[in-house]
Residue frames as qw, qx, qy, qz and C-alpha x, y, z in Angstrom:
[[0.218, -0.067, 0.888, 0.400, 41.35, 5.39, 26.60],
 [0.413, 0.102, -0.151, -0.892, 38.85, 5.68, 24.25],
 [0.637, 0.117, 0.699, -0.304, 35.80, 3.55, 24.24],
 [0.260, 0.023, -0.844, -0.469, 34.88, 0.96, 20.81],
 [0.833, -0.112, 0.237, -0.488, 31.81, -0.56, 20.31],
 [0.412, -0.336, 0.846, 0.048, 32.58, -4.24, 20.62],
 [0.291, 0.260, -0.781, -0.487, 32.71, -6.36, 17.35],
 [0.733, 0.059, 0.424, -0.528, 29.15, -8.22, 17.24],
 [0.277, -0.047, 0.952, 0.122, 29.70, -12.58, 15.93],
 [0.579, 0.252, -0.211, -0.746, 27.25, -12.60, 12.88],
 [0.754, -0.002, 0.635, -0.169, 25.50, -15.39, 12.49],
 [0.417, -0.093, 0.796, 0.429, 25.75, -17.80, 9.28],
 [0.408, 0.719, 0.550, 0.121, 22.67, -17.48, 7.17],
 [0.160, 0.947, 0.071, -0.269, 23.82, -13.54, 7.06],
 [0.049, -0.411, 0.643, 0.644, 27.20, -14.39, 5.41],
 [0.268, 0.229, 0.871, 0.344, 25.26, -16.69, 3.19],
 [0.337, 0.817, 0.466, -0.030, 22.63, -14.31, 2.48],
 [0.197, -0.811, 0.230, 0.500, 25.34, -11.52, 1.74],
 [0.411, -0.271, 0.741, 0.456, 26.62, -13.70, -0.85],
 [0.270, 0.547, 0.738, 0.290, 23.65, -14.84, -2.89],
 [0.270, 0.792, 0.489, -0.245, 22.87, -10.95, -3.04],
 [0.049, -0.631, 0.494, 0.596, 26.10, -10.21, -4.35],
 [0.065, 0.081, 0.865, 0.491, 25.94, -12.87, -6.97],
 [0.284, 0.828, 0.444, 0.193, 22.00, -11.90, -8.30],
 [0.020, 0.846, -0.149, -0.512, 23.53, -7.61, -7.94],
 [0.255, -0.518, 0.510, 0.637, 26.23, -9.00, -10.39],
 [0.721, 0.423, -0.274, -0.476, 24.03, -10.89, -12.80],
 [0.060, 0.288, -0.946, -0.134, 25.30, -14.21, -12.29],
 [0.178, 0.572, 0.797, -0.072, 21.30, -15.26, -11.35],
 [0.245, -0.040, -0.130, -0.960, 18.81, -13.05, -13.61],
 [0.605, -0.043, -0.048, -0.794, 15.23, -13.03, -13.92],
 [0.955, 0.072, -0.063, -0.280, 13.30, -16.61, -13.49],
 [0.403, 0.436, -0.780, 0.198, 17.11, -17.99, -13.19],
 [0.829, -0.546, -0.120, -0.011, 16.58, -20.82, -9.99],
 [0.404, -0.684, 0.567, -0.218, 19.31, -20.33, -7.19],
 [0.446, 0.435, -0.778, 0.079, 21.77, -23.54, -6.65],
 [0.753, -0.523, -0.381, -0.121, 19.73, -26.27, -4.34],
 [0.496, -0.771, 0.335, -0.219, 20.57, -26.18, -0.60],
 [0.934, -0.295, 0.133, 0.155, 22.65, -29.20, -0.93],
 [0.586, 0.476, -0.110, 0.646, 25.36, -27.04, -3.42],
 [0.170, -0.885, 0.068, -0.428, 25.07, -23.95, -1.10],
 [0.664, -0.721, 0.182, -0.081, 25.71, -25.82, 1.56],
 [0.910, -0.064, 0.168, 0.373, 28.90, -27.78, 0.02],
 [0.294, 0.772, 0.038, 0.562, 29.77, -23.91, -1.72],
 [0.091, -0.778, 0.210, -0.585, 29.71, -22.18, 1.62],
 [0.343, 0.323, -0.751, 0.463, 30.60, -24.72, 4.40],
 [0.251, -0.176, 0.455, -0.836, 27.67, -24.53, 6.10],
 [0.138, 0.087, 0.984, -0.070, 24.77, -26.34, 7.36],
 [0.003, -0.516, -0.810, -0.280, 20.92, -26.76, 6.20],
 [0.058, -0.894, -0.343, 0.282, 19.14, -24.07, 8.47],
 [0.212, -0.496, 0.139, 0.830, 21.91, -21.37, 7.49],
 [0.174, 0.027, 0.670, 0.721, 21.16, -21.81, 3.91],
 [0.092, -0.619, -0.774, -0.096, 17.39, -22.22, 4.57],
 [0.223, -0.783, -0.420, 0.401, 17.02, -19.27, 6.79],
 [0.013, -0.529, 0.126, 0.839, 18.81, -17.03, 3.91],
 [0.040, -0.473, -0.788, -0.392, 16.29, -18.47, 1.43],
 [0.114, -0.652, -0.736, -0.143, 13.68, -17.43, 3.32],
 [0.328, -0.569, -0.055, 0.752, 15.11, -13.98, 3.90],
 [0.072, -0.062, 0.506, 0.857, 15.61, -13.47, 0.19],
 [0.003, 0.537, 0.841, 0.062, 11.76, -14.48, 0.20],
 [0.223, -0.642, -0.570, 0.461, 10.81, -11.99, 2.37],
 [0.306, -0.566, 0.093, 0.760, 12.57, -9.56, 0.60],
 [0.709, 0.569, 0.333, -0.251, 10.98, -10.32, -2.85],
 [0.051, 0.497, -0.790, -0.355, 14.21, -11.41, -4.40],
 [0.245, 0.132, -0.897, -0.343, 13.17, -14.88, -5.01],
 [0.787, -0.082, -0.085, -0.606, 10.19, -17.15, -5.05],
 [0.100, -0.207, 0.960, -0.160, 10.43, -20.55, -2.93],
 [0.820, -0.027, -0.380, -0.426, 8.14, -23.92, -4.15],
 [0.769, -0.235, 0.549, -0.227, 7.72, -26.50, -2.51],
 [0.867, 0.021, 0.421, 0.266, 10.23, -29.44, -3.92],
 [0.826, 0.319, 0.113, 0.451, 11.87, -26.87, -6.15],
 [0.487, -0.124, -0.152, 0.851, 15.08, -24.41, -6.09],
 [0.084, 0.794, 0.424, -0.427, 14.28, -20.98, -5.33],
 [0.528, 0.419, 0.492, 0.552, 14.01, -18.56, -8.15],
 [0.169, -0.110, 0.032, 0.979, 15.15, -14.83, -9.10],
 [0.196, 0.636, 0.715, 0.214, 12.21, -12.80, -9.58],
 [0.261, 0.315, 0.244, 0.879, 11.75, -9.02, -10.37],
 [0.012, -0.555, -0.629, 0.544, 10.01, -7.00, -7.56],
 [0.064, 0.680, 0.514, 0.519, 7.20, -4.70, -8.64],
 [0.224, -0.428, 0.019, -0.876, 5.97, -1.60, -7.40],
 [0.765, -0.376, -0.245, -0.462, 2.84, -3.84, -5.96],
 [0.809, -0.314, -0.429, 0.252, 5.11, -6.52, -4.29],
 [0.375, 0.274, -0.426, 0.776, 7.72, -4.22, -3.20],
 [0.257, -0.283, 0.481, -0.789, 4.93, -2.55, -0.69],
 [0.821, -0.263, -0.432, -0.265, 2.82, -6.00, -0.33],
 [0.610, -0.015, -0.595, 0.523, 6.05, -6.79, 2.08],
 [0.032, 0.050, -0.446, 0.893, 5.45, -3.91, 4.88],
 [0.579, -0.378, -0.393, -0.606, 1.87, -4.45, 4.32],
 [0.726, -0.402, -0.530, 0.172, 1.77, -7.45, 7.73],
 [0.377, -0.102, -0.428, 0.815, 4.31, -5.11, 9.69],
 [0.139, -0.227, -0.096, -0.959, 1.81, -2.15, 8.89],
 [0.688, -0.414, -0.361, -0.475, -1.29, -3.82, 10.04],
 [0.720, -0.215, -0.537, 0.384, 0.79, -4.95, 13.02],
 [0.227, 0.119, -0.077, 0.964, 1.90, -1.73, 13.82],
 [0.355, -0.305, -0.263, -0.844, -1.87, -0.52, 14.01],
 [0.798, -0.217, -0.563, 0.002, -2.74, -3.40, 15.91],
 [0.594, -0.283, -0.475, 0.584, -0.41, -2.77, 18.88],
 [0.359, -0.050, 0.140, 0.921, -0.18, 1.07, 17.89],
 [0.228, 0.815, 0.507, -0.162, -4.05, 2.93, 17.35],
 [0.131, -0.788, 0.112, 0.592, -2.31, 6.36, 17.08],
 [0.326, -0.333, 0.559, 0.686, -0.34, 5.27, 14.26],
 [0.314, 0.616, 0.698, 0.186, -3.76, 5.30, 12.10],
 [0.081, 0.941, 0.085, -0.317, -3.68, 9.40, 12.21],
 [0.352, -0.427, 0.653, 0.517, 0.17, 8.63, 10.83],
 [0.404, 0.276, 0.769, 0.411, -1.14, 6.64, 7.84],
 [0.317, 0.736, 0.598, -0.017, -3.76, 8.81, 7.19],
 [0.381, -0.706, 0.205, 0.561, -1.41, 11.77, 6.80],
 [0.186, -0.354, 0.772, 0.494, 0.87, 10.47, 4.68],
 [0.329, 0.577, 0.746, -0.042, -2.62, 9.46, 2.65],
 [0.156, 0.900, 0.198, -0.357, -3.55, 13.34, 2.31],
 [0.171, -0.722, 0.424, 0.519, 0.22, 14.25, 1.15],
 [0.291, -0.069, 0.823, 0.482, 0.02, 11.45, -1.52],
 [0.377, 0.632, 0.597, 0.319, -2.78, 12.01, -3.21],
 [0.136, 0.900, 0.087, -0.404, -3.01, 15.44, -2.99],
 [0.151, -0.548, 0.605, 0.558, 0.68, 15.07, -5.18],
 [0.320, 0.173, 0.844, 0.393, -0.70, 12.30, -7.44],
 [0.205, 0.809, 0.484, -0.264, -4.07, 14.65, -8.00],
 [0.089, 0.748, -0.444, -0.484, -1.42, 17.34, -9.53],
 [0.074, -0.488, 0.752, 0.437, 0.22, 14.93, -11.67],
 [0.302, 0.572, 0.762, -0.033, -3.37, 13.31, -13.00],
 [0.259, 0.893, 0.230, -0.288, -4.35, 16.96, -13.68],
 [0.318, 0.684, -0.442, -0.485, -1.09, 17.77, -15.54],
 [0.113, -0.345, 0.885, 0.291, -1.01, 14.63, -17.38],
 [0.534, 0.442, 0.583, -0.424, -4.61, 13.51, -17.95],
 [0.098, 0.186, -0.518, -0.829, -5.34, 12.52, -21.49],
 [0.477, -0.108, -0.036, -0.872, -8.62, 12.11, -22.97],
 [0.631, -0.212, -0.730, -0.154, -9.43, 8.03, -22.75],
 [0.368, -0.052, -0.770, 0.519, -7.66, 8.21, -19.13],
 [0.229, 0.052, 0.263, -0.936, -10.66, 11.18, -18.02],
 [0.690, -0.049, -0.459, -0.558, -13.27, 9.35, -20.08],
 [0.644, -0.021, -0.763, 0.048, -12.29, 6.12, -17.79],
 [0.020, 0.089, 0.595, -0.798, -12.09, 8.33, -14.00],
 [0.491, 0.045, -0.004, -0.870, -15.89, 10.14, -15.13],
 [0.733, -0.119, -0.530, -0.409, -17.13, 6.52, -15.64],
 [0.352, -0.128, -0.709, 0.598, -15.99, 5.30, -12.29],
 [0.052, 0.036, 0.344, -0.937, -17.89, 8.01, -10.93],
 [0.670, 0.004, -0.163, -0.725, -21.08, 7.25, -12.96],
 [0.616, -0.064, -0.785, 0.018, -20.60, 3.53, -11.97],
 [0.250, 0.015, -0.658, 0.710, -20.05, 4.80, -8.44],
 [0.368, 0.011, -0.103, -0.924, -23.31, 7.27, -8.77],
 [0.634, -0.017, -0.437, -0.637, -25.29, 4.09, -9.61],
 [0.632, -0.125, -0.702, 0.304, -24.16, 1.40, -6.79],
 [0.210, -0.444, 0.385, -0.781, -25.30, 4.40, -4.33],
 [0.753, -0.334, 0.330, -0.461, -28.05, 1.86, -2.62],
 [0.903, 0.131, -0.387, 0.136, -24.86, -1.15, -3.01],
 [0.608, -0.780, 0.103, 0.106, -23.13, -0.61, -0.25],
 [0.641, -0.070, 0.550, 0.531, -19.71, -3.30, -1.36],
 [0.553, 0.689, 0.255, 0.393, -20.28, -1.77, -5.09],
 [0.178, -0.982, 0.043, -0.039, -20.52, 1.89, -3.43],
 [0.555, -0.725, 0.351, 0.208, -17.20, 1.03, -1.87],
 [0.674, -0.066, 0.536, 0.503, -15.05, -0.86, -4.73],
 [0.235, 0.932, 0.162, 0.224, -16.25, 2.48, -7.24],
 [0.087, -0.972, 0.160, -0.146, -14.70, 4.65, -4.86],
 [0.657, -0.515, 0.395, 0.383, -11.18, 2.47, -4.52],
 [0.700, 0.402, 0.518, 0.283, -11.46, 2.24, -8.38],
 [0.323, 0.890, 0.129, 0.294, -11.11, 6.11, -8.60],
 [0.304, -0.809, 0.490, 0.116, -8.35, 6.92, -6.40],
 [0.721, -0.241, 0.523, 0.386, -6.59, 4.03, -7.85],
 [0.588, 0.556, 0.430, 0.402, -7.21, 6.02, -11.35],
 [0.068, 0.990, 0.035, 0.119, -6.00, 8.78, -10.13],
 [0.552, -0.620, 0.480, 0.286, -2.83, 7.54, -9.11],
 [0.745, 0.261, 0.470, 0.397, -2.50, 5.60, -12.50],
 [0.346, 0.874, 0.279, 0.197, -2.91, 9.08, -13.94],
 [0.417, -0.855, 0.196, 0.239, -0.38, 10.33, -12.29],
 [0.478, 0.792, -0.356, 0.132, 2.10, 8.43, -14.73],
 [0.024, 0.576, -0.778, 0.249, 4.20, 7.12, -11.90],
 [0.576, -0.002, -0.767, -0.282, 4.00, 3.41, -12.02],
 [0.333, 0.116, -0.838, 0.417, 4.37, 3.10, -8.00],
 [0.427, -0.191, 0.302, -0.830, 1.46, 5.61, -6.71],
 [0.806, -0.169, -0.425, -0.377, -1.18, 2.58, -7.79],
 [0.716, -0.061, -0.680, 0.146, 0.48, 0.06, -6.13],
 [0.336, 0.146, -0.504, 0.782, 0.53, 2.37, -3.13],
 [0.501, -0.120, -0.217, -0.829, -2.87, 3.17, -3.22],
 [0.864, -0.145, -0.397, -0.274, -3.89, -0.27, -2.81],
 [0.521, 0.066, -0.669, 0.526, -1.41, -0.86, -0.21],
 [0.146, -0.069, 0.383, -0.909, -2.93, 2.01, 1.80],
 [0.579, -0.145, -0.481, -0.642, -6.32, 0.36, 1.04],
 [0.765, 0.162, -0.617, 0.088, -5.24, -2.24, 2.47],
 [0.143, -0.009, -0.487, 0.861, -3.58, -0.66, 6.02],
 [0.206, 0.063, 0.347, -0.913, -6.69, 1.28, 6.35],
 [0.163, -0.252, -0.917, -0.262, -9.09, -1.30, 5.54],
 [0.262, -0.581, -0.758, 0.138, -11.83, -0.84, 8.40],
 [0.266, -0.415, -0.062, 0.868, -11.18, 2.74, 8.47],
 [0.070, 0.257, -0.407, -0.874, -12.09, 3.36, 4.69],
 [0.154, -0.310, -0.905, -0.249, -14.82, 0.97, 4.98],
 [0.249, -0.721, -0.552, 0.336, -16.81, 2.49, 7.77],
 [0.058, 0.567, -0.023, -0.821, -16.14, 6.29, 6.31],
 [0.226, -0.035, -0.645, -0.729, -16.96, 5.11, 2.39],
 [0.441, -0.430, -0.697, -0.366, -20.20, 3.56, 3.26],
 [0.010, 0.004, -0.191, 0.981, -21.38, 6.49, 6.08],
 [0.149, 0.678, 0.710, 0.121, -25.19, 6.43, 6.16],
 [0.033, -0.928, -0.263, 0.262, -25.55, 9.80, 4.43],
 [0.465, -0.617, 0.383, 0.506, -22.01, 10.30, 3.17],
 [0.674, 0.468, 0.519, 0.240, -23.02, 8.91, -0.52],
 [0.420, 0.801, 0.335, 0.265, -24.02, 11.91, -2.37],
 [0.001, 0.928, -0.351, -0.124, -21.00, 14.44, -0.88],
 [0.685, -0.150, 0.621, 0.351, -18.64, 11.53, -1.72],
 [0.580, 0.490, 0.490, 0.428, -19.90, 11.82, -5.46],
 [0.171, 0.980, 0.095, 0.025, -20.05, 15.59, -5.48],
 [0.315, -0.735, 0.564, 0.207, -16.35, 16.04, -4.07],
 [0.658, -0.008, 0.696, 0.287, -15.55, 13.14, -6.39],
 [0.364, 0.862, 0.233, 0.264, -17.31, 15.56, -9.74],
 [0.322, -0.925, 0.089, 0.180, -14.83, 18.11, -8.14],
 [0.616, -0.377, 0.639, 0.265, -11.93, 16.10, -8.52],
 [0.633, 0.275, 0.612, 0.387, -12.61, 14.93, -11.83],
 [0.200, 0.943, 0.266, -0.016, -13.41, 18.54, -13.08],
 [0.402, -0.838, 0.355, 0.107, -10.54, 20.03, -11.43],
 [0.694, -0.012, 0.705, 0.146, -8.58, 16.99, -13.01],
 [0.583, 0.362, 0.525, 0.504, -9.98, 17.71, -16.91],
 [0.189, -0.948, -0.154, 0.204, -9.16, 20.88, -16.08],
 [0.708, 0.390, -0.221, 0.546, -5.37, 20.53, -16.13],
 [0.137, -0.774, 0.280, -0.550, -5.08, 22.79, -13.47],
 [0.633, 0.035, -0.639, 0.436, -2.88, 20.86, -10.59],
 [0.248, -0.427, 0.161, -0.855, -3.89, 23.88, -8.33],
 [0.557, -0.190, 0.219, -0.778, -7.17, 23.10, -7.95],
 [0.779, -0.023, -0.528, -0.336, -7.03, 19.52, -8.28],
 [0.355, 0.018, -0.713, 0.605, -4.88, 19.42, -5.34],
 [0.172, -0.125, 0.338, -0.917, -7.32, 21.61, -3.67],
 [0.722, -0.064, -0.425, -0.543, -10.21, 19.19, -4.82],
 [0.824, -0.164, -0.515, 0.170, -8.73, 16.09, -3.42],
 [0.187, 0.383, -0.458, 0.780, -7.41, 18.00, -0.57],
 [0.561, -0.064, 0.320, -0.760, -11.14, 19.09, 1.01],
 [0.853, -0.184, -0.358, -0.333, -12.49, 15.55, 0.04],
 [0.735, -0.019, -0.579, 0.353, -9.76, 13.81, 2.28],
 [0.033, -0.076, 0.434, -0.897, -9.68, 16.42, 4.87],
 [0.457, -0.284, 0.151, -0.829, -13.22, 16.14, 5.10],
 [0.860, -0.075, -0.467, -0.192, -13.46, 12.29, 5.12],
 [0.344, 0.270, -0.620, 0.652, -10.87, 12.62, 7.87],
 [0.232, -0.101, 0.237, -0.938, -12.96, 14.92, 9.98],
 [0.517, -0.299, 0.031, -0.801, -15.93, 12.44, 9.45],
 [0.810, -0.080, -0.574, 0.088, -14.59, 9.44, 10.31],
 [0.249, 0.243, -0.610, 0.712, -13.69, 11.44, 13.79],
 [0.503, -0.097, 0.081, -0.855, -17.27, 12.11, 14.35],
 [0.812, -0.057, -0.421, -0.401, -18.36, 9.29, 13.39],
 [0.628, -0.028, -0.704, 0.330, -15.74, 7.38, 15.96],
 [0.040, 0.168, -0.603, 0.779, -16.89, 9.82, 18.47],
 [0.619, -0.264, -0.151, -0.724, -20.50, 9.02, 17.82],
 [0.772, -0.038, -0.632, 0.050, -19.72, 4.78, 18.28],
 [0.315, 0.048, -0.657, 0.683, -17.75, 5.55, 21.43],
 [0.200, -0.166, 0.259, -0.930, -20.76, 7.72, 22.80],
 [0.734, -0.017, -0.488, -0.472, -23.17, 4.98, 21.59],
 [0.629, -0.062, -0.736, 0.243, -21.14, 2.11, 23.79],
 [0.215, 0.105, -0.658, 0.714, -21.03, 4.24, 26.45],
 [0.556, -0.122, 0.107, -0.815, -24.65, 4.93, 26.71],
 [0.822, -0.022, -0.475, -0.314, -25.45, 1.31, 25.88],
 [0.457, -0.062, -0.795, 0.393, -23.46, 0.43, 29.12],
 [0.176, -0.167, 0.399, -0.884, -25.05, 2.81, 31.50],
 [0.714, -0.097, -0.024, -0.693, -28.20, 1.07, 30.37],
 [0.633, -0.093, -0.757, 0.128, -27.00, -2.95, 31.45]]
């Protein structure tokens, strides 16, 4: 006789949350529309406070709707920015429990820009190159600001993604900022790292009002591959550092 898997007893909030996403899919709630308080839901769908509550705060999660305090929750139009703000907590969890998974992120770092670096270089018009080359001279001048030093150099990768034309790289950019906070902090501000930052950063932008996607990939390639490479050094210096500093207690 063959074998079934056995029919798993869903719980309530998930039919209720099934519903309310069919009715916003169809358009019956659009944009800024508010949702029907918990006391209709619950007299709509038979069910009791927490069900209703707990697919509220699903749809939350999910950046369907926005929940106030004292009023109904409301339809709202994910962005690019929210849509990866949500995986942002799971991601920094994930690192948290997970070290390894920091070589993962960075990866998947290299592969995006290197793509968004092409599509800057064929798309680049003249204000958007005028606006990267000033980043760089802004960046050029905060060299003995540490914090400046560092919010320059998030300011130009995040203009190269804009440049790119695709609305989502930014918002992905800054998400990855974000994930790899203490990572990109302790490799942008390097004692010594300044002035090949800016050079590899002239590269880029050259490469970039170039038009040539080639070599801009190949630009931003060797700057992340090498920022990679010294944030390994650099974690093998700390680690060599602690251990000497215990031998000497």
């Amino acid at each position: 006789m063959a074998q079934h898997e056995p029919i798993h007893r869903r719980k309530l909030y998930q039919e209720v949350l099934e519903r309310l996403i069919a009715r916003i899919t169809a358009g019956e709630f659009g944009p800024d529309d508010q949702l029907p308080s918990e006391r209709e839901l619950m007299d709509s769908y038979g069910v009791g406070r927490p069900a209703v509550r707990e697919a509220l705060q699903q749809l939350e999660r999910s950046g369907i709707v926005t929940i106030t305090h004292g009023e109904r929750a409301r339809v709202v139009v994910p962005t690019p920015a929210t849509l990866v703000a949500q995986i942002a907590s799971g991601t920094r969890h994930l690192l948290s429990i997970q070290p390894d998974s920091l070589n993962h992120l960075k990866e998947a770092r290299l592969f995006l820009e290197i793509g968004m670096a092409q599509l800057a270089a064929a798309n680049a018009d003249a204000t958007a190159l005028a606006q990267l080359q000033a980043l760089v001279e802004a960046q050029r001048r905060a060299i003995d600001q540490p914090e400046e030093f560092l919010r320059c150099d998030m300011a130009f990768h995040r203009q190269i993604a804009a440049m790119s034309g695709n609305p989502i790289y930014p918002a992905i950019v800054e998400g990855m900022f974000g994930w790899l906070a203490e990572y990109y902090r302790s490799l942008v501000r390097a004692p010594g790292a300044e002035q090949l930052t800016l050079a590899e950063h002239d590269r880029i932008v050259a490469a970039v009002a170039s038009h040539d996607p080639a070599k801009a990939a190949q630009a931003m390639s060797e700057h992340l591959t090498r920022a990679n490479a010294l944030y390994r050094h650099l974690t093998r210096h700390d680690e060599n550092n602690e251990r000497a500093g215990k031998d000497l207690e």
